[in-house]
C-alpha positions in Angstrom: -52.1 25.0 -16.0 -49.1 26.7 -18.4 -48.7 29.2 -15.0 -48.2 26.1 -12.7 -46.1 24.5 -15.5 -43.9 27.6 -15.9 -43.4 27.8 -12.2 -42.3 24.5 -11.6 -39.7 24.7 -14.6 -38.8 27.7 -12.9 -38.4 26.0 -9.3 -36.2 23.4 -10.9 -33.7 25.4 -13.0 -33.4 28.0 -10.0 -32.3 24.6 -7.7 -30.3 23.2 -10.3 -28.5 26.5 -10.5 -27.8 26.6 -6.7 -26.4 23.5 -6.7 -23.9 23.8 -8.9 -22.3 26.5 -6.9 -18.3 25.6 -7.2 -17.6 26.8 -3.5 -19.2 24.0 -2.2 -16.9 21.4 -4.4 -14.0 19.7 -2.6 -11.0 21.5 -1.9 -8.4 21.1 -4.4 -5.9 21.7 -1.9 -7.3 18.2 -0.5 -6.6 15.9 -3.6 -3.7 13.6 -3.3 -1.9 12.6 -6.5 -1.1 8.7 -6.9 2.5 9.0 -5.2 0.6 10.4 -2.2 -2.0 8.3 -2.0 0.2 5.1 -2.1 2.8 6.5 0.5 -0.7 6.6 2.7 -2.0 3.2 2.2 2.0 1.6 3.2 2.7 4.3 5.5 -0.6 6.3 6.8 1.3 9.5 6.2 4.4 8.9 8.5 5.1 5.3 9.5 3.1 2.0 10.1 4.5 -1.7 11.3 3.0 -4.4 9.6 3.1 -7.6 11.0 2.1 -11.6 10.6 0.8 -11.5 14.6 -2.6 -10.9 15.6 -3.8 -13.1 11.8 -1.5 -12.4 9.2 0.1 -15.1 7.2 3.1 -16.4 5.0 2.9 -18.1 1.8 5.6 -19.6 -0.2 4.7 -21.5 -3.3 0.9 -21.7 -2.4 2.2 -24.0 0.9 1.7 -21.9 4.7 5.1 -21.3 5.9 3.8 -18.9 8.2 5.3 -20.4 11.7 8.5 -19.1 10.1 7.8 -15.8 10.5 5.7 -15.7 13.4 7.8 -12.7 14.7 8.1 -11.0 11.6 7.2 -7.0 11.4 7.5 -4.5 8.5 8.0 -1.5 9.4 7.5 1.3 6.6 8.7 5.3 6.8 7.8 8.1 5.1 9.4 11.4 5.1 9.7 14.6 3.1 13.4 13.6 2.5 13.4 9.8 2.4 11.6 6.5 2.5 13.2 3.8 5.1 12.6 0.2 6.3 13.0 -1.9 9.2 12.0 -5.4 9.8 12.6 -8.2 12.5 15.2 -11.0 12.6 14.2 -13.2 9.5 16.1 -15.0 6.9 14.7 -12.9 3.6 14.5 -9.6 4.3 17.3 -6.7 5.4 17.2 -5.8 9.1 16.6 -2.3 7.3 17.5 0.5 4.3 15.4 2.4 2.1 12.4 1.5 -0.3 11.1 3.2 -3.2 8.4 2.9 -5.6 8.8 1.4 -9.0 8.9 4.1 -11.6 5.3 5.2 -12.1 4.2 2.2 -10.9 2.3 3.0 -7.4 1.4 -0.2 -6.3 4.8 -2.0 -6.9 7.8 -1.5 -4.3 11.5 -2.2 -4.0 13.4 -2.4 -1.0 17.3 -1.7 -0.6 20.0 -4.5 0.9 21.8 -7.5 -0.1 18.9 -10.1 1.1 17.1 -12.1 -1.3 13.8 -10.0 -0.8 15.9 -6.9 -1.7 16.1 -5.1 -5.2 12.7 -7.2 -6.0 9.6 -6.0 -7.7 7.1 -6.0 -4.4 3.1 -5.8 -5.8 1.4 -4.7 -2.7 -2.3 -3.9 -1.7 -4.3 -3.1 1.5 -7.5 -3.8 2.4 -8.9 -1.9 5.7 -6.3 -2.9 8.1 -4.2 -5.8 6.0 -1.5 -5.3 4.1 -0.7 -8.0 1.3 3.2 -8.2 0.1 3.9 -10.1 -3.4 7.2 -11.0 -5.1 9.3 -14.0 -6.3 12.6 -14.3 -5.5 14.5 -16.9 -8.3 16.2 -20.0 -7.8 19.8 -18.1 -9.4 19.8 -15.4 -7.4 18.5 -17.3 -3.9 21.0 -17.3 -1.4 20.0 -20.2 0.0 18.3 -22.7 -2.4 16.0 -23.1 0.5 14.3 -19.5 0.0 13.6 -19.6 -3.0 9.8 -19.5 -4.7 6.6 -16.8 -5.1 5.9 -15.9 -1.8 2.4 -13.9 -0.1 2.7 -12.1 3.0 -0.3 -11.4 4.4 0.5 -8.4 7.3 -1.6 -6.7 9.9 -1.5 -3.3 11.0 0.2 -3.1 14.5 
């Protein structure tokens, strides 16, 4: 009975010992830091448009004003040398410029340009194939008193 005993505690130390082998851990050449992993989810590594067709959605204040930007696409770059933008006829956002993340903050963005969306604190998040776009834009700095208000777009991969 102490044989059989011994044997088994033998049996499991030997398989716990051969599975802790270090080669077969993940590749730290694959790990992404947060910069990296952020640039993916906005860009998938290069470039992605985002877009209200195909069941996205604009909120502004809580109320739908998504027939007002039926046409409206985001489209996000990402290079070694620089992050751009370019969007589609619409009255808050730049027709394009750059973007960058907010300090350490990777799930905040900025964008460049003179529109009321631009030089704003953008929280975003994606879920599978939807992309959800966050900011305020203040009644003293609103172009238009119009525009102004919390707004939630809503945007589907193209």
């Amino acid at each position: 009975m102490k044989k059989q005993l011994l044997n088994i505690m033998m049996l499991v130390i030997g398989l716990l010992f051969f599975s802790c082998d270090e080669s077969e851990g993940p590749d730290p050449g694959d790990s992404k830091n947060a910069e990296d992993q952020a640039l993916e989810l906005l860009t998938g590594g290069s470039n992605i448009i985002w877009t209200v067709a195909n069941g996205g959605s604009v909120t502004k204040d809580g109320q739908p004003v998504t027939g007002d930007y039926s046409g409206f696409e985001l489209r996000l770059i990402s290079t070694a040398s620089s992050k751009t933008y370019s969007t589609t006829e619409n009255p808050i956002f730049d027709r394009s410029g750059t973007w960058s993340f907010l300090g350490g903050n990777y799930d905040k963005i900025q964008l460049s340009g003179n529109q009321p969306a631009a030089n704003r604190e953008i929280s975003f998040s994606r879920n599978g194939d939807k992309l959800t776009l966050k900011f305020n834009i203040p009644l003293p700095n609103a172009k238009v008193h119009a525009l102004a208000g919390s707004y939630v777009f809503e945007l589907v991969k193209k």
